[in-house]
DRENVEX-407328 format. One line per field, with one value per residue: x, y, z of N, C-alpha, C in turn; residue in three letters. Coordinates in Angstrom, 2 decimals, m for minus. Atoms other than C-alpha are relative to their C-alpha. Last residue first. Layout:
n_px [X/...]
n_py [Y/...]
n_pz [Z/...]
ca_px [X/...]
ca_py [Y/...]
ca_pz [Z/...]
c_px [X/...]
c_py [Y/...]
c_pz [Z/...]
code [ALA/...]
END
This chain:
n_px [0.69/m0.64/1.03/m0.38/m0.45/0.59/0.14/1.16/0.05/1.08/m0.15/1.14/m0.21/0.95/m0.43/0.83/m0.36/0.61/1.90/0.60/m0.56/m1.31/m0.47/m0.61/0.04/m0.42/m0.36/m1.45/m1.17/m0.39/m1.18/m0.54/m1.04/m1.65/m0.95/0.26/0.10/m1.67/m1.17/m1.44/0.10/m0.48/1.42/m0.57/1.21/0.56/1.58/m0.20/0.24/m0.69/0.60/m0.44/0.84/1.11/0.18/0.26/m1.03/m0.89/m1.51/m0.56/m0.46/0.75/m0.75/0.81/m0.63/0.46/0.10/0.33/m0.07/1.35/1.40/0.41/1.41/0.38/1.27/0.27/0.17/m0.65/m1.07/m0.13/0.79/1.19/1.35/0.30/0.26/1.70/0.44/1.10/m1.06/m1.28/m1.34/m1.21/m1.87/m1.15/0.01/1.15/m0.35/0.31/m1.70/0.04/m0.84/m0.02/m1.55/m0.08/0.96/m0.68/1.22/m0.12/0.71/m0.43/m1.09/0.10/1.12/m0.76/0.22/1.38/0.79/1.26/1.09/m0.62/m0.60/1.31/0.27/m1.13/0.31/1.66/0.25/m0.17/1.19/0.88/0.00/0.29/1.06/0.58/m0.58/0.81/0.98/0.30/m0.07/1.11/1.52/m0.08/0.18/0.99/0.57/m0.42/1.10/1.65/m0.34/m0.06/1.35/0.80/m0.47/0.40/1.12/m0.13/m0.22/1.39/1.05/m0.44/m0.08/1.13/0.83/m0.56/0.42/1.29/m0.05/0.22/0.99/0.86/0.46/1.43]
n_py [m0.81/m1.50/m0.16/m1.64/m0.32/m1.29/0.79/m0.62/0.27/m0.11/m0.33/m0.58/m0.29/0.32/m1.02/m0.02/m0.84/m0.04/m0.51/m1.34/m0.30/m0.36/m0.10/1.32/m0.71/1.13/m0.10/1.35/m0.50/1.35/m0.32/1.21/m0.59/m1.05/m0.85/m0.83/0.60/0.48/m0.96/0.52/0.51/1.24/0.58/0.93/0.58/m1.34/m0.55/m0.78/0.80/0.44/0.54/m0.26/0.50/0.41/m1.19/0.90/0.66/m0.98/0.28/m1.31/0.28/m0.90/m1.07/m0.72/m0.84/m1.63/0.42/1.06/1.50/1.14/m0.50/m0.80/m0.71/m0.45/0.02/m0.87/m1.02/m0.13/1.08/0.68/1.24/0.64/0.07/0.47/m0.85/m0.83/0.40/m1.03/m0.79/0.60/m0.77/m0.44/0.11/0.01/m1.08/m0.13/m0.47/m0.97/m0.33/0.70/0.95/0.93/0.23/m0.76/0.78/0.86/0.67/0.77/0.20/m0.88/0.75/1.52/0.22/m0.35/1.02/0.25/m0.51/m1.02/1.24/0.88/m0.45/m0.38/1.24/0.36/m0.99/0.65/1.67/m0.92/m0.99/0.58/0.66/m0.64/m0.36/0.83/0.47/m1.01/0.19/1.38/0.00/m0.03/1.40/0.79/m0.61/m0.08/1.58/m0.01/m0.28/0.47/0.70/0.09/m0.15/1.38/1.12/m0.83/0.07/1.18/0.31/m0.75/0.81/0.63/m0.04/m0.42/1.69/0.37/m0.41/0.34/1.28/m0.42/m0.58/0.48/0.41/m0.22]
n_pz [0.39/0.79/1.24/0.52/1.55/0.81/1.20/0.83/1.13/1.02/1.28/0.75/1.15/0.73/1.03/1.00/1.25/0.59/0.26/0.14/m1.12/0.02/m1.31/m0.64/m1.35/m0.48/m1.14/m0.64/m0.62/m0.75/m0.59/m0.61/m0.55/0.80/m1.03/0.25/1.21/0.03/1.14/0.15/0.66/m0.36/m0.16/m1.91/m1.25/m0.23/0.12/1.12/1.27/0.15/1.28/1.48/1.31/0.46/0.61/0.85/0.40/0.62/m0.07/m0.60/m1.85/m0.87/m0.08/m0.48/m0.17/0.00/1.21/0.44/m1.02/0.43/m0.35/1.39/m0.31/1.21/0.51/0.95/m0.62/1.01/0.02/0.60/m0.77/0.84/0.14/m0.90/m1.21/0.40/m0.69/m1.24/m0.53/m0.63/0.18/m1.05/0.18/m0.97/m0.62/m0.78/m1.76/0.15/m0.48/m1.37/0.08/1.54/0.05/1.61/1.28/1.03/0.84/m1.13/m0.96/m1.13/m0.79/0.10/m1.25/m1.59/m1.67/m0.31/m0.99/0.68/0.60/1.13/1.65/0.24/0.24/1.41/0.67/0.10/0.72/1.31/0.22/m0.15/0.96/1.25/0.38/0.41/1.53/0.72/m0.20/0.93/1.68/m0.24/0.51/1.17/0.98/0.18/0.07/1.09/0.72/m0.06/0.96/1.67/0.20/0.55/1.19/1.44/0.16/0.33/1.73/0.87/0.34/0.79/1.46/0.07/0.11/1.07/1.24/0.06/0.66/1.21/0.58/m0.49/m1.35/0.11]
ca_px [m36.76/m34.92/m36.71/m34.39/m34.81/m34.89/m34.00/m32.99/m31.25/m31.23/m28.69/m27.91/m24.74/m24.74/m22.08/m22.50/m20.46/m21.69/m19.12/m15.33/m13.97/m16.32/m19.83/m21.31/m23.94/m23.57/m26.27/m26.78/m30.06/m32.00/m33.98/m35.30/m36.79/m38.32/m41.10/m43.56/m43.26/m42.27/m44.76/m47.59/m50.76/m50.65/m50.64/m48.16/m49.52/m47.04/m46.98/m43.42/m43.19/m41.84/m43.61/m42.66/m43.55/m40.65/m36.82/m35.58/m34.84/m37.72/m39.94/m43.95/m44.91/m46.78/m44.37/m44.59/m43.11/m44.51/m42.35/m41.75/m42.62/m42.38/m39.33/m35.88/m33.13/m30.28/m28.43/m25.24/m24.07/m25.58/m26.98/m30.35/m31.07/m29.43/m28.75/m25.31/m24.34/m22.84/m18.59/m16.92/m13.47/m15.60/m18.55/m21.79/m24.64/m28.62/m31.93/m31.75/m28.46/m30.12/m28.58/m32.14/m32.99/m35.48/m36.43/m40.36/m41.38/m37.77/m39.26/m36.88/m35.80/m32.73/m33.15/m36.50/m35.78/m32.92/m34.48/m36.40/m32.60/m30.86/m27.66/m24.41/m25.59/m27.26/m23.39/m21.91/m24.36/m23.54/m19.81/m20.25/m21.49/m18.51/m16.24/m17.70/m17.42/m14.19/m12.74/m14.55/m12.83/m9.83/m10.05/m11.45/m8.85/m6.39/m7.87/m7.39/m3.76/m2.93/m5.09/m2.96/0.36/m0.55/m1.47/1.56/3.54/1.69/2.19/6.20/6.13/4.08/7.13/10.03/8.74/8.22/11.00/13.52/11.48/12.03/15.94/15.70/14.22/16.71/19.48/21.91]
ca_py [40.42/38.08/36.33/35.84/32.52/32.16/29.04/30.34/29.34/31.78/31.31/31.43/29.43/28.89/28.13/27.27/26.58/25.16/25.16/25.87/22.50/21.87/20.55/20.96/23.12/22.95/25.06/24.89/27.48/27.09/29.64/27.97/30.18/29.18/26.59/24.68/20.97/21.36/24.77/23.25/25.86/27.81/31.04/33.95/35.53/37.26/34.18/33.46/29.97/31.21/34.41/34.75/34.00/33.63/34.80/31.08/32.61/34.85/31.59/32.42/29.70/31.09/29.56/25.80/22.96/19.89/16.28/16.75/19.79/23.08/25.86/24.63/23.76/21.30/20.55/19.67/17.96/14.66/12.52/13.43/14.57/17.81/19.61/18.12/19.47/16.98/16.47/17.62/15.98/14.72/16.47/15.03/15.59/15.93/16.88/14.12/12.95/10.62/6.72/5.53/8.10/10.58/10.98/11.88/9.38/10.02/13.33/15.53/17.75/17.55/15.74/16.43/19.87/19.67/18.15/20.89/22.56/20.35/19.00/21.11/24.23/21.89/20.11/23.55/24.37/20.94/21.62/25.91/23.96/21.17/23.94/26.26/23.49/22.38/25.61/26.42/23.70/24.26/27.93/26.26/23.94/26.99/29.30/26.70/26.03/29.94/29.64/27.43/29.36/32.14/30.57/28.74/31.78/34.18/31.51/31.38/34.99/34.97/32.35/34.74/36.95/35.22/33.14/36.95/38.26/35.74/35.91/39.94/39.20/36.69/38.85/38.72]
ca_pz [m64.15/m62.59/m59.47/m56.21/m54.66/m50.67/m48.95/m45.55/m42.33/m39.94/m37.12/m33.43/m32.12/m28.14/m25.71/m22.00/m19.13/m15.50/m13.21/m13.23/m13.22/m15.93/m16.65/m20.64/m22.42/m26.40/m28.04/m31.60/m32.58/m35.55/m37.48/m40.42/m43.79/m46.63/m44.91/m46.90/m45.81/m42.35/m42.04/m40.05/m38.96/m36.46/m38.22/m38.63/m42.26/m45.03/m47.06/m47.18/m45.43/m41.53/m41.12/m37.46/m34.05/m33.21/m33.27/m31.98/m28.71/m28.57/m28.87/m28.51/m30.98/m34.12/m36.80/m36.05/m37.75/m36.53/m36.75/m32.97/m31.23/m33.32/m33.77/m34.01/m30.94/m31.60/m28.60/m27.63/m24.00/m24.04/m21.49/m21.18/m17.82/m18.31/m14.86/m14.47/m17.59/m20.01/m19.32/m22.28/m24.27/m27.31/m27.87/m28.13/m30.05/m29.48/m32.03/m34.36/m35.98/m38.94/m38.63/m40.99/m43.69/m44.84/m40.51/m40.62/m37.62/m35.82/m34.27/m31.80/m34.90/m36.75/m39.65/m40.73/m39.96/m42.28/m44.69/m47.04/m47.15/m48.93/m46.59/m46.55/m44.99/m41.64/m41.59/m41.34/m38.23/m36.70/m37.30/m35.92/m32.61/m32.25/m33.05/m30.43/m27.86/m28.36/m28.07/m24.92/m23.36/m24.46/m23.02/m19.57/m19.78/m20.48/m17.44/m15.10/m15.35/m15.63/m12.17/m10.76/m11.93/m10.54/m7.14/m7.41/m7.78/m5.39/m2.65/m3.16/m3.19/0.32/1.39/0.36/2.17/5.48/5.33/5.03/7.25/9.95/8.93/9.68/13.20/14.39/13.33/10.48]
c_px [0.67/m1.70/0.95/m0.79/m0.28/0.62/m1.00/m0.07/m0.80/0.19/m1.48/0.00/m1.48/0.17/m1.11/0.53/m0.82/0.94/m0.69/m1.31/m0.07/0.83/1.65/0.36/1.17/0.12/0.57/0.19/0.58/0.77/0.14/0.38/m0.05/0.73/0.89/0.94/0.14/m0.24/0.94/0.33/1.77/m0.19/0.40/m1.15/1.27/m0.88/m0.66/m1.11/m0.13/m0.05/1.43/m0.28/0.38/m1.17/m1.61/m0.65/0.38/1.14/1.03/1.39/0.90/0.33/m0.65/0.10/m0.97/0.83/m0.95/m0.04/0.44/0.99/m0.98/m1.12/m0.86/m1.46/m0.67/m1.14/m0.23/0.09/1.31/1.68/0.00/m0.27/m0.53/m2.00/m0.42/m0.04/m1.98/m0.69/m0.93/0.88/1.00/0.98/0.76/1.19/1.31/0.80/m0.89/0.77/m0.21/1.83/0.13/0.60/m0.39/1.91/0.58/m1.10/0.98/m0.64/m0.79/m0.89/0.23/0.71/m0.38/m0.65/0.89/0.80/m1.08/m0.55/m1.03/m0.87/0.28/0.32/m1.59/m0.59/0.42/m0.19/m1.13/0.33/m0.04/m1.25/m0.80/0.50/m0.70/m1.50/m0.54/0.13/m1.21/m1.26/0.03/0.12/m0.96/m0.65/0.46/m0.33/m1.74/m0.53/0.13/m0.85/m1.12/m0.17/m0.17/m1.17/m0.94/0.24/m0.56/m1.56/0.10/1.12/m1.50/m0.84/m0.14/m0.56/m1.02/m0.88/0.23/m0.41/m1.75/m0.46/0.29/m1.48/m1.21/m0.64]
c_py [0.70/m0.01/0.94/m0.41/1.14/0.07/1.03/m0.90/0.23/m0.74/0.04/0.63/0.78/0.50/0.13/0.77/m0.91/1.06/m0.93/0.38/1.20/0.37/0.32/0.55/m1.74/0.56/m1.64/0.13/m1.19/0.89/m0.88/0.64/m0.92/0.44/0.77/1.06/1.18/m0.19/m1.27/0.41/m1.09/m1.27/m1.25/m0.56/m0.71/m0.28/1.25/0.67/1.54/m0.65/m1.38/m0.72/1.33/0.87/m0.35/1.64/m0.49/m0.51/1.40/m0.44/1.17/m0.42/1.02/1.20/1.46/1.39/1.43/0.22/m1.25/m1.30/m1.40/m0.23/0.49/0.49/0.87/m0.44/1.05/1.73/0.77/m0.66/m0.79/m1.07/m0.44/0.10/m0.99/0.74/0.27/m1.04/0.78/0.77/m0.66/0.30/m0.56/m0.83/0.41/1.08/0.29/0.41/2.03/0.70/m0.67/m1.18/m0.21/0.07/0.69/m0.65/m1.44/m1.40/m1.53/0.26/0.33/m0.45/m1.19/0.36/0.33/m1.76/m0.36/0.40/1.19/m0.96/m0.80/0.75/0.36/m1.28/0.24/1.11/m0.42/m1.88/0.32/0.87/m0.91/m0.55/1.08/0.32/m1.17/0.09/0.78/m0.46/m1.35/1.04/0.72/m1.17/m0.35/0.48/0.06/m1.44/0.39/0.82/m1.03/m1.13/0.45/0.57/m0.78/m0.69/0.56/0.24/m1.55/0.04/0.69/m1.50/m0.39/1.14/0.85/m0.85/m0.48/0.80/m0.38/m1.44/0.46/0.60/m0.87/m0.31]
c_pz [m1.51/m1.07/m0.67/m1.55/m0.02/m1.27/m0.90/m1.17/m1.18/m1.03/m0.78/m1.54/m0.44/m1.16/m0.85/m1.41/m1.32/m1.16/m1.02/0.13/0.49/1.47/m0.15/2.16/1.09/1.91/0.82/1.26/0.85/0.97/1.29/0.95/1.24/0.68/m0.66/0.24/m1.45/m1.26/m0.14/m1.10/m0.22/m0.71/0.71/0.21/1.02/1.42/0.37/m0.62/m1.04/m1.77/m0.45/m1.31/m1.00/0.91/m0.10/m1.04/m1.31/m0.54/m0.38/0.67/0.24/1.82/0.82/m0.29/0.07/m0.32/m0.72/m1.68/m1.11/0.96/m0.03/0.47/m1.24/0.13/m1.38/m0.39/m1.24/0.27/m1.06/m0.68/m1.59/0.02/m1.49/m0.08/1.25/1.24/m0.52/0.52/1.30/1.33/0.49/m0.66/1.61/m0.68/1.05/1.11/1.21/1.54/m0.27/0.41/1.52/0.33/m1.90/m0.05/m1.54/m1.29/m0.66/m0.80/0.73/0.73/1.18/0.97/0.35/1.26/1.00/1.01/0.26/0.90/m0.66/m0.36/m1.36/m1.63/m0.34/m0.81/m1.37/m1.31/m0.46/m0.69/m1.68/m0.15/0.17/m1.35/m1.34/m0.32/m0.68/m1.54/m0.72/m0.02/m0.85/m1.65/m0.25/0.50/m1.38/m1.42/m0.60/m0.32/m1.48/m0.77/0.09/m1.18/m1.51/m0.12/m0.41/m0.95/m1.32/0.00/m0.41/m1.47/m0.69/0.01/m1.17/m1.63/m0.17/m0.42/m1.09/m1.07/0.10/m0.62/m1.54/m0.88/m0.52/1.34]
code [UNK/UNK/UNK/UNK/UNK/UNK/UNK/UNK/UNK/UNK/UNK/UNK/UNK/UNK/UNK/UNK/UNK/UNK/UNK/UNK/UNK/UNK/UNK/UNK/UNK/UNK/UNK/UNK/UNK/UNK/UNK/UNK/UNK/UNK/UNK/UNK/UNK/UNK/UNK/UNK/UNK/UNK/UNK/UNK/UNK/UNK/UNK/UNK/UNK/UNK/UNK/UNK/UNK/UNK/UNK/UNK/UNK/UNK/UNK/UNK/UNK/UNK/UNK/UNK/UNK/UNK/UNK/UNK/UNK/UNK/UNK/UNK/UNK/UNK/UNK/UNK/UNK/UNK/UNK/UNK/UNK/UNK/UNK/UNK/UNK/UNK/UNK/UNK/UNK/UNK/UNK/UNK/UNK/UNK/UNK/UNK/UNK/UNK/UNK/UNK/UNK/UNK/UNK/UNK/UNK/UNK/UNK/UNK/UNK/UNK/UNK/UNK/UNK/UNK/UNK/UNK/UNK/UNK/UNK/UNK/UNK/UNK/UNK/UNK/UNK/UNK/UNK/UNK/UNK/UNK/UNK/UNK/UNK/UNK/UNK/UNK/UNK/UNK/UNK/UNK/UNK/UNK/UNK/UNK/UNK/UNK/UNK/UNK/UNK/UNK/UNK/UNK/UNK/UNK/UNK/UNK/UNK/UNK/UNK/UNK/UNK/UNK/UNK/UNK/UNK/UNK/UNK/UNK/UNK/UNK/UNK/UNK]
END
């Protein structure tokens, strides 16, 4: 062999050594950042499972920012965590799942301008959009779960959007 085949030979056989690890780095990545995403959408569809399984006239109670109208003491209130996730960098409270529903505080609102949340909308069944409070009145709920954590990848976000309801059916 000459001089010049044996430099090919290293030079080959080092760009397939690069391709490797780089493969195999970013096979690395791409399962934390599937585990990662896994946690989060079960931690989301949990909350959202856990809103189904309590009566529906307290799950606003329970779940918005407010602790004056809590039924009970040890209530979850508006933020989670997730085992296994970093919080975002830009949230300033500490936690990386949130529980978003119409109205400030102990208020339930159905004339706030929230596309996210599907609003303003008839939230009690009346036919009217008013600003008036709905937490006492309300037939329908639409919540949305959003867990937002830090990752070796960034910023990653997941969000759940639902309608909870409490609609009877009349026989006739």
């Amino acid at each position: 062999m000459t001089l010049v085949e044996v430099m090919v030979s290293v030079f080959v056989l080092t760009l397939c050594t690069w391709m490797l690890s780089t493969t195999l780095m970013a096979s690395a990545r791409h399962a934390e950042n599937k585990r990662e995403r896994a946690w989060a959408v079960e931690a989301a569809t949990n909350v959202v499972e856990q809103m189904h399984g309590l009566p529906f006239d307290e799950v606003f109670a329970r779940y918005n920012a407010s602790p004056t109208d809590d039924p009970e003491d040890g209530v979850p209130g508006p933020h989670f965590q997730v085992e296994g996730l970093s919080p975002s960098e830009s949230d300033g409270d500490g936690f990386v799942g949130r529980v978003w529903l119409p109205g400030e505080g102990p208020t339930l609102r159905e004339d706030l301008d929230l596309p996210e949340l599907g609003l303003p909308r008839d939230l009690n069944g009346d036919l009217v959009v008013d600003d008036l409070d709905h937490a006492t009145d309300h037939r329908v709920l639409p919540v949305v779960v959003e867990v937002a954590w830090t990752s070796g990848g960034g910023e990653r976000r997941f969000r759940v959007e639902t309608l909870l309801s409490q609609l009877e059916r009349g026989l006739r």
